[in-house]
C-alpha positions in Angstrom: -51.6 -23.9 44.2 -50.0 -24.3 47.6 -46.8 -23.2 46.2 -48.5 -19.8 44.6 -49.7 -18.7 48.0 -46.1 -19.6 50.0 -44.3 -17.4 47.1 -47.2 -14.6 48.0 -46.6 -15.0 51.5 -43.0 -14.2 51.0 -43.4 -11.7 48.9 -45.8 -9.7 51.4 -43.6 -10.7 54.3 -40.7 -8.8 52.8 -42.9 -6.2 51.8 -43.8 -5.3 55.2 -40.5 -5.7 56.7 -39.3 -3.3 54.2 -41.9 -1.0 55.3 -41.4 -1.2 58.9 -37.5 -0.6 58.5 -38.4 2.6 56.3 -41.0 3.6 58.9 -38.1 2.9 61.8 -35.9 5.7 60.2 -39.0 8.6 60.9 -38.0 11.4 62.3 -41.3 13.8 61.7 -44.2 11.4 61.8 -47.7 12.1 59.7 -51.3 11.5 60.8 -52.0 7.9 60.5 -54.4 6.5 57.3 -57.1 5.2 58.5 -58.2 4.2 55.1 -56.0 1.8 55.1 -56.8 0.2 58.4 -60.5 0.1 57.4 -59.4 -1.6 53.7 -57.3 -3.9 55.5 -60.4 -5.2 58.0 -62.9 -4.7 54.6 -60.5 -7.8 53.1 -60.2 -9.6 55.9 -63.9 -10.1 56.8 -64.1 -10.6 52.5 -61.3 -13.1 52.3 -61.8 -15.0 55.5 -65.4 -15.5 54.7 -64.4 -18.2 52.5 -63.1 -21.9 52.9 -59.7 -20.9 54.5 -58.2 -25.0 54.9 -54.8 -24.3 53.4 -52.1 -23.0 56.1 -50.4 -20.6 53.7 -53.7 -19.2 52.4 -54.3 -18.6 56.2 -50.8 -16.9 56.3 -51.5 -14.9 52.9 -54.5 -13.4 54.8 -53.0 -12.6 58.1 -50.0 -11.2 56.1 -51.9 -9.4 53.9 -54.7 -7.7 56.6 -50.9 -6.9 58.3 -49.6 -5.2 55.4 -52.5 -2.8 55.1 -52.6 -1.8 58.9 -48.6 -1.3 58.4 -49.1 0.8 55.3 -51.0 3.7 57.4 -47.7 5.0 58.8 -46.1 7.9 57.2 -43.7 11.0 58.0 -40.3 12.2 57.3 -36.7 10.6 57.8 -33.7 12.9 57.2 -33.0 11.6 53.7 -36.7 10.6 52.3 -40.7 10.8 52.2 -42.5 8.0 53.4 -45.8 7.6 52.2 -48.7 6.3 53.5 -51.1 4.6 51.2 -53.8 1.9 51.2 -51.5 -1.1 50.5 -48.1 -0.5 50.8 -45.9 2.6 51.8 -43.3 4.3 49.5 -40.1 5.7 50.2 -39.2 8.6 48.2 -35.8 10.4 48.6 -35.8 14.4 48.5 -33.5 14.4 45.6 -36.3 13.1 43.7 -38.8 16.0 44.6 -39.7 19.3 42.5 -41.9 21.0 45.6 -43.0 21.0 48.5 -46.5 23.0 49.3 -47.6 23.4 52.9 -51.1 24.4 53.9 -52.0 25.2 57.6 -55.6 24.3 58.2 -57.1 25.6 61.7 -59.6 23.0 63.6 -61.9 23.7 66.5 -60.7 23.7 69.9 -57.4 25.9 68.8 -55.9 22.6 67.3 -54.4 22.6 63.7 -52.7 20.5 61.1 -50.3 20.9 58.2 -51.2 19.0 55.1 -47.7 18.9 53.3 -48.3 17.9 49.4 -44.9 16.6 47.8 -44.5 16.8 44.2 -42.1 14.4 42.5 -39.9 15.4 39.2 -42.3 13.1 38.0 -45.3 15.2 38.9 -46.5 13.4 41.0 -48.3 14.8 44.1 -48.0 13.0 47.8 -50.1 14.1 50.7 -49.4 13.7 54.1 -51.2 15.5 57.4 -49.1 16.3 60.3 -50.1 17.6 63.4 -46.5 19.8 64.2 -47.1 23.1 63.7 -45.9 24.8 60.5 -43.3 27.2 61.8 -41.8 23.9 63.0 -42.2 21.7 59.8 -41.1 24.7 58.0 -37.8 25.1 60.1 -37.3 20.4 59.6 -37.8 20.7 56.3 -35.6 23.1 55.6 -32.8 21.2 57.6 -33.2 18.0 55.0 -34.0 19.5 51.7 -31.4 19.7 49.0 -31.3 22.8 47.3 -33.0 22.5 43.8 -36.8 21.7 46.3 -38.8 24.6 46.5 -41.0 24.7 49.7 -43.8 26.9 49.8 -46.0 27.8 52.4 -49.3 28.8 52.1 
């Protein structure tokens, strides 16, 4: 069993350096998930409440509480999406997206955000908040989209 939780560790170990180089290359940088920081403290009070005696079950949890607090990041790098989600990010290139929707949503205190919702080819949709304004997103995203992504703004 020993050997079943040092291949897991690996496995999540990579996973989260793969993450964090992807994450490196942001350029335009979305609101942080806090879902995923809350489901990454959720498993660790869940899996550390039981006998942890085995080092690379101990390493499995650390590793794996890690990977969720890592997975919140998201934004923009010149040639992809990088999603944010509850247990590991994606990277998605533009080639690979139909649309692009973007909805400006006012808050109090004259504060406002963007929520940007990327469809793939695969219709699949990807949302991500940013706090730029959308005259500015607008003008980024333009700069790194090929030209077969439609962006619309609403």
């Amino acid at each position: 069993m020993t050997i079943f939780w040092w291949l897991l560790d690996i496995m999540i170990l990579v996973s989260i350096a793969v993450s964090v180089y992807w994450q490196s290359q942001i350029t335009i940088r979305a609101r942080y998930n806090y879902w995923s920081f809350g489901y990454g403290l959720i498993f660790f009070i869940l899996l550390i409440g039981g006998t942890a005696n085995d080092w690379a079950f101990i390493v499995f949890i650390a590793a794996f509480v890690l990977m969720n607090f890592v997975s919140g990041i998201g934004g923009l790098t010149p040639e992809r999406v990088i999603t944010n989600g509850i247990f590991y990010a994606t990277a998605i290139r533009f080639s690979d997206l139909q649309m692009i929707t973007l909805t400006q949503q006012a808050l109090p205190g004259k504060r406002s955000r963007v929520v940007a919702i990327f469809t793939t080819k695969r219709n699949r949709n990807i949302s991500l908040v940013f706090t730029q304004t959308l005259d500015t997103l607008t003008q980024q995203l333009q700069k790194m989209l090929p030209s077969g992504v439609t962006l619309e703004v609403r």
